[in-house]
TIVOVO-268010 format. One record per residue (C-alpha): residue number from 1; x, y, z. Coordinates in nm, 4 decimals. Layout:
> NUM,X,Y,Z
...
This chain:
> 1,-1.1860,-1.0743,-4.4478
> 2,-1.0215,-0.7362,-4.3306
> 3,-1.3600,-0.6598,-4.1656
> 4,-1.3455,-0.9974,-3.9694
> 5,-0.9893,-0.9459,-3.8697
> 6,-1.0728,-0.5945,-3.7398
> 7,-1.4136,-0.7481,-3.5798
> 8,-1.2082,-0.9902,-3.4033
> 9,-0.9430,-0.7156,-3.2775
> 10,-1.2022,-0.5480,-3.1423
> 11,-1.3753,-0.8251,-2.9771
> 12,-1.0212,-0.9505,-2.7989
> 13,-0.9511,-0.5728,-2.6946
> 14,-1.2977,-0.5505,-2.5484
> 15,-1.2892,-0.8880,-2.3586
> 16,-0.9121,-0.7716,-2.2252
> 17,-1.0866,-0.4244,-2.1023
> 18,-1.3458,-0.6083,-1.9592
> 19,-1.0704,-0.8413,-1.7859
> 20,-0.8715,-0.5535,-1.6555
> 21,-1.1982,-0.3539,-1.4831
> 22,-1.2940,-0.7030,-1.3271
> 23,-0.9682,-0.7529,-1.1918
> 24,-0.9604,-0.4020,-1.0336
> 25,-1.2683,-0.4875,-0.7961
> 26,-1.1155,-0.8998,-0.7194
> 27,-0.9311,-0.7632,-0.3987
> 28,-0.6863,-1.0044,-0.2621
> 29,-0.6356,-1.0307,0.1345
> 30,-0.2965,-1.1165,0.1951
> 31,-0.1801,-1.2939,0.4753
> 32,0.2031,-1.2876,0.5375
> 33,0.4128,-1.2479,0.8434
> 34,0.8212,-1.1570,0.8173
> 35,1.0834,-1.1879,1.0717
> 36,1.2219,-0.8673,1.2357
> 37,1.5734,-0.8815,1.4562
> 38,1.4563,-0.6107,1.6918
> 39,1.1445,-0.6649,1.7551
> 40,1.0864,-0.7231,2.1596
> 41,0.9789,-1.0506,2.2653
> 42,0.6729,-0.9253,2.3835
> 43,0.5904,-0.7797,2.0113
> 44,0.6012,-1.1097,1.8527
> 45,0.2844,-1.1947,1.6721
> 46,0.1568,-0.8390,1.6517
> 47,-0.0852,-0.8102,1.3958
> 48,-0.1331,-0.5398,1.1713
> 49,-0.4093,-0.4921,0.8864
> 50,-0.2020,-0.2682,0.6036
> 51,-0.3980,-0.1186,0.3314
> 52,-0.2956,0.2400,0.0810
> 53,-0.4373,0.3699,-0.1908
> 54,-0.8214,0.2974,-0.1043
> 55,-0.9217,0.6249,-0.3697
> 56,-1.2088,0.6299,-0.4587
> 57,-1.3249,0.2614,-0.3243
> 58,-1.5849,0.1893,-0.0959
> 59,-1.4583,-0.1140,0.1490
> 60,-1.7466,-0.3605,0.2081
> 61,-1.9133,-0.5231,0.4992
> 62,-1.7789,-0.8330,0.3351
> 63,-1.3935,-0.7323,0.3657
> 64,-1.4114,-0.5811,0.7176
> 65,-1.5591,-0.9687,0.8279
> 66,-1.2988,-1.1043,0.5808
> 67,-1.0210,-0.9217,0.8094
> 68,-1.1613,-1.0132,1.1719
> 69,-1.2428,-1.4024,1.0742
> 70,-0.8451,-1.3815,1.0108
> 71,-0.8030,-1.3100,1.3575
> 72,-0.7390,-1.0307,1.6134
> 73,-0.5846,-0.7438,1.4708
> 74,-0.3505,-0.5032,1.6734
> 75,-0.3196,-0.2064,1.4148
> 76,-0.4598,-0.0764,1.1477
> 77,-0.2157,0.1521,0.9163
> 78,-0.3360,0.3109,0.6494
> 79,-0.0593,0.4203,0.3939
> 80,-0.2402,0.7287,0.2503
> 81,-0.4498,0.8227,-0.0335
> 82,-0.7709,0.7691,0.1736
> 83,-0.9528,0.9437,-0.0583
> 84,-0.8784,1.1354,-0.4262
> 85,-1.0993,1.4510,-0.6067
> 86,-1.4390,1.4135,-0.5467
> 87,-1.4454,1.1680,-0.3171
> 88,-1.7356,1.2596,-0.0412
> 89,-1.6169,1.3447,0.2872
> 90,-1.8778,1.0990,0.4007
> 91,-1.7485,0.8213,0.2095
> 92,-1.3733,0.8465,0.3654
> 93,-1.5654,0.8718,0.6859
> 94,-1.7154,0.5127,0.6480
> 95,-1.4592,0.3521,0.5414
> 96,-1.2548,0.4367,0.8509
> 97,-1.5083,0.3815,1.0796
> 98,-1.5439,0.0433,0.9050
> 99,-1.1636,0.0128,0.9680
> 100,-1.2040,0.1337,1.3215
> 101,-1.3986,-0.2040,1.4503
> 102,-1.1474,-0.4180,1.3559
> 103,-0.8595,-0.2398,1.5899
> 104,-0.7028,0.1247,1.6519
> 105,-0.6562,0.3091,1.3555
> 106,-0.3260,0.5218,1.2003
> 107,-0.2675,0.6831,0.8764
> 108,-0.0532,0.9203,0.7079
> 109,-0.1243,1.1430,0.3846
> 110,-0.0909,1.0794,0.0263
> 111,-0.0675,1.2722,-0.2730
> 112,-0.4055,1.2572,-0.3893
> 113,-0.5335,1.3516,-0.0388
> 114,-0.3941,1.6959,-0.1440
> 115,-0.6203,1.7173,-0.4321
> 116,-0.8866,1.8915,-0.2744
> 117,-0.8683,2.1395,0.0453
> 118,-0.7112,1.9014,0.3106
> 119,-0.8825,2.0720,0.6951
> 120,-1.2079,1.9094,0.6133
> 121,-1.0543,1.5551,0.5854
> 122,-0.8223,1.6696,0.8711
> 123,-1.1357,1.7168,1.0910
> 124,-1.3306,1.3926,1.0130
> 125,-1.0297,1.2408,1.0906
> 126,-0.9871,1.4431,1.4258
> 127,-1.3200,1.3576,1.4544
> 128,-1.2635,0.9493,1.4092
> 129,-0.9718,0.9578,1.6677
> 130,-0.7479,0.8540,1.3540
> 131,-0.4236,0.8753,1.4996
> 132,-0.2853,1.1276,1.1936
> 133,0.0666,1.0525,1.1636
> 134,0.2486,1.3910,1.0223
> 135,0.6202,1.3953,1.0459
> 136,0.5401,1.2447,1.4103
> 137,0.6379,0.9112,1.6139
> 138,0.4063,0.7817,1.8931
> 139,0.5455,0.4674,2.1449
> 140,0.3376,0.1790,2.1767
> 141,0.4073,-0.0021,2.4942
> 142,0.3312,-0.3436,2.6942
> 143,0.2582,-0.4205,3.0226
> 144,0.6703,-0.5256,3.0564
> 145,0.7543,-0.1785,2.9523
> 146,0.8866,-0.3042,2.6540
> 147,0.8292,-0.0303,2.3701
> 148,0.8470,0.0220,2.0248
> 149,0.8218,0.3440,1.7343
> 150,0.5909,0.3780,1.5040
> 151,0.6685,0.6649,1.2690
> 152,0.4431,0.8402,0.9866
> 153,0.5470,1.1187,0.7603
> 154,0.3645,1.3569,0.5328
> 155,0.3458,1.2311,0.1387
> 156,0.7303,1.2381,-0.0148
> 157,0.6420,1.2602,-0.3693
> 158,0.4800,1.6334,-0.2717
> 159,0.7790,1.7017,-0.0655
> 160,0.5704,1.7602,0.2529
> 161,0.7901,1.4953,0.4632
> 162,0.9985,1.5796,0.7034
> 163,1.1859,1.2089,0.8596
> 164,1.4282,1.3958,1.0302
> 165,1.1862,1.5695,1.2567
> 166,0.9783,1.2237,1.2789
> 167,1.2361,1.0264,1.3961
> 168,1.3587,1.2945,1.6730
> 169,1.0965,1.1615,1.8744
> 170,1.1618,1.0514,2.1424
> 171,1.4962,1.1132,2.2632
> 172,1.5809,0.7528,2.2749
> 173,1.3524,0.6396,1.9606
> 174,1.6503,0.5697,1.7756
> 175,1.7454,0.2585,2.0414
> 176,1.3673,0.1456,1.9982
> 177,1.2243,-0.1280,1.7064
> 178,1.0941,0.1396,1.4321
> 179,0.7810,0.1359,1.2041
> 180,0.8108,0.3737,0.9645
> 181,0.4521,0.4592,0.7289
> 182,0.5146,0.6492,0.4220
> 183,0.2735,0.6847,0.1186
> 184,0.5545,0.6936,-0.1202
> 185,0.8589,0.3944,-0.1370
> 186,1.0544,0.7295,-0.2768
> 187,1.1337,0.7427,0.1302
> 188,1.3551,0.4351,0.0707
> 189,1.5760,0.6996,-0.1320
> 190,1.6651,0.8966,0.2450
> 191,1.9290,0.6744,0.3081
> 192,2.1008,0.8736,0.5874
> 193,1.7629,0.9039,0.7495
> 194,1.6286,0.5188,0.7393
> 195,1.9182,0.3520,0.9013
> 196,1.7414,0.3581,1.2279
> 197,1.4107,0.2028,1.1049
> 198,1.3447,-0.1249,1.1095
> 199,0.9995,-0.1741,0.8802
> 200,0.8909,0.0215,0.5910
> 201,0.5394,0.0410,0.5120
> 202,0.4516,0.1598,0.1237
> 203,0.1989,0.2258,-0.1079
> 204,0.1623,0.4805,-0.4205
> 205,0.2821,0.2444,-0.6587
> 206,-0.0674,0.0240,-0.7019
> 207,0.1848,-0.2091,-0.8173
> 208,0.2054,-0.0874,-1.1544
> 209,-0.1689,-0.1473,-1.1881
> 210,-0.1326,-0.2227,-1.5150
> 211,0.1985,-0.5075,-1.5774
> 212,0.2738,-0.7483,-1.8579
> 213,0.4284,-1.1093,-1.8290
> 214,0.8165,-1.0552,-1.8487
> 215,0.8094,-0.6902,-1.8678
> 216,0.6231,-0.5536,-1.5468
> 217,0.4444,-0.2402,-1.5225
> 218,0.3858,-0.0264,-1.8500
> 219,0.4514,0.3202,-1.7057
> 220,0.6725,0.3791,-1.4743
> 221,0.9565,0.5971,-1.3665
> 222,1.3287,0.5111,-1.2460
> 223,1.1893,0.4589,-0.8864
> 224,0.9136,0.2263,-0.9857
> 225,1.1953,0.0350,-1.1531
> 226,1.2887,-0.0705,-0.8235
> 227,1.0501,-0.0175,-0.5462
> 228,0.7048,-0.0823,-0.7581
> 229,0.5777,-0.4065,-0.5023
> 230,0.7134,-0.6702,-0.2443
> 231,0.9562,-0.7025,-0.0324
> 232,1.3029,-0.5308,-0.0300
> 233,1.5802,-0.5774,0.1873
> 234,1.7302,-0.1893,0.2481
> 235,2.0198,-0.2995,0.4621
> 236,2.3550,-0.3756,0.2950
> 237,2.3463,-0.0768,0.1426
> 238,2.2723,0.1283,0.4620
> 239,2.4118,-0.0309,0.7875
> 240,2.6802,-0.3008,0.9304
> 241,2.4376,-0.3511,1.1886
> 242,2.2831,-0.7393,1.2853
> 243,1.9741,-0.5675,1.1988
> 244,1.8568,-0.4424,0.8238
> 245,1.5955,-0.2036,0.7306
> 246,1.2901,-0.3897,0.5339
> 247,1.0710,-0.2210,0.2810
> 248,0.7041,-0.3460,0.1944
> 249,0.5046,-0.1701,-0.1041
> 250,0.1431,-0.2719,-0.1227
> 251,-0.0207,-0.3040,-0.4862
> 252,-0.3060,-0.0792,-0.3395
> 253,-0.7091,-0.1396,-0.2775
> 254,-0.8190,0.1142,-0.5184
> 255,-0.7044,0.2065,-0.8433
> 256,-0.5518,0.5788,-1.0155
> 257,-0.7001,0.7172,-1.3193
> 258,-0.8907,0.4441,-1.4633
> 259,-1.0384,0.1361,-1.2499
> 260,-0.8392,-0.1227,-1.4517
> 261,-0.5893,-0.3492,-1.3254
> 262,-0.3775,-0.6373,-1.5327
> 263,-0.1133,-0.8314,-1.3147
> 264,-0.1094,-0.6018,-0.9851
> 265,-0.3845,-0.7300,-0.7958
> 266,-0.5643,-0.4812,-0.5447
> 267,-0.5148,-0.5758,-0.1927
> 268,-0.4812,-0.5361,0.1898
> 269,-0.2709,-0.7238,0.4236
> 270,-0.2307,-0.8894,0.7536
> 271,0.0950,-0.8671,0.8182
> 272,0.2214,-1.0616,1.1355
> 273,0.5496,-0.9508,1.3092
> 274,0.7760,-1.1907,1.4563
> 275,1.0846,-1.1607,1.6683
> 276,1.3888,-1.3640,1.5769
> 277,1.4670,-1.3598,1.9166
> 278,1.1174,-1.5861,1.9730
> 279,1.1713,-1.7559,1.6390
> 280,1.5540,-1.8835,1.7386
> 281,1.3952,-2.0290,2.1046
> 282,1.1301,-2.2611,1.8894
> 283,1.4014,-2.3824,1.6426
């Protein structure tokens, strides 16, 4: 009878590992779109394709026509860890030229791209025309001369962010609708620094990867407490403006450590941006 009981522990631990791997590899394309006060008229219904944390992964033919039957894509952000030890130079190399057919391509660092000597990704990206995103702002701009900021820093859980120097760019960039890409939601944490930015973009967390019903994510620290997925409103804490800053933290297409997952779905996401100003006129 002890035997059995064991047997059968065994058994149910198997089947859960078994669940947990197959979970890891179900990735979930999520469609959403949130409302942004300062986003320019002529910005409403940008489209951007979000995805961090791709590790180790390889994305497929499959997901890449999964994205552009969606619709047209504007952006493509990717919120670091491209790639992790080991991972071939040539594999990081398809998957952003996969990425690259579906629209323009920017990405910042994450931790795990510093775990092996960080030129030769540098250069493939160089190569790609990646627009690499460290401590840097570029201006997008329509034909109205409207404008808006997108921001990237290097990874903040390594320290090698600087958002002060980011956001100095350009002189006026502080006036302008701000997307800020980070690899780590610890950014959240530079209060001072994120009053002027509008969006945050997130990843690191995977979500928890591993979360049980009630409880949430097995390991995690005092950040991960807070910022581990979703959608967080930044601003009361932060500004008296109209306006509030809004943090997003992806779950993550590929997984840390071991390739299980329970309750934290991998994913990417089409986010759409819309203007209140545009929303208010269609009420």
């Amino acid at each position: 009878m002890v035997f059995d009981f064991i047997l059968g522990l065994g058994v149910i631990a198997v089947g859960i590992l078994g669940y947990m791997v197959w979970e890891s590899y179900r990735y979930n394309f999520d469609q959403q779109s949130v409302v942004l006060e300062r986003l320019p008229a002529s910005f409403d219904q940008t489209h951007i394709l979000f995805i961090s944390d791709i590790h180790r992964r390889s994305i497929s033919n499959e997901i890449i026509a999964q994205c552009k039957a969606a619709g047209k894509t504007d952006l493509v952000l990717i919120g670091g860890d491209l790639r992790e030890k080991g991972v071939a130079i040539a594999r990081s190399r398809d998957n952003i030229r996969k990425l690259m057919t579906i629209a323009p391509v920017y990405m910042v660092y994450g931790n795990h791209d510093y775990d092996e000597n960080i030129r030769p990704l540098e250069v493939m990206l160089q190569e790609e025309r990646v627009g690499l995103l460290i401590n840097q702002a570029v201006v997008l701009e329509q034909k109205d001369g409207s404008r808006i900021r997108l921001v990237g820093v290097d990874d903040p859980r390594t320290k090698r962010d600087n958002l002060k120097l980011a956001i100095s760019e350009p002189a006026d960039g502080n006036e302008l609708f701000t997307i800020l890409l980070a690899h780590d939601p610890v950014i959240a944490l530079r209060r001072d620094e994120i009053k002027s930015i509008d969006l945050i973009l997130c990843g690191h967390t995977h979500g928890g990867q591993v979360c049980l019903p009630f409880i949430g994510p097995i390991s995690r620290g005092p950040l991960e407490k807070v910022y581990w997925r979703g959608w967080f409103d930044l601003g009361t804490k932060l500004t008296t403006e109209a306006w509030s800053p809004r943090l997003f933290v992806s779950c993550g297409f590929g997984t840390s450590k071991l390739s299980i997952r329970l309750l934290a779905p991998a994913q990417f996401h089409r986010i759409t941006l819309r203007s209140s100003a545009v929303k208010a006129q269609h009420r």
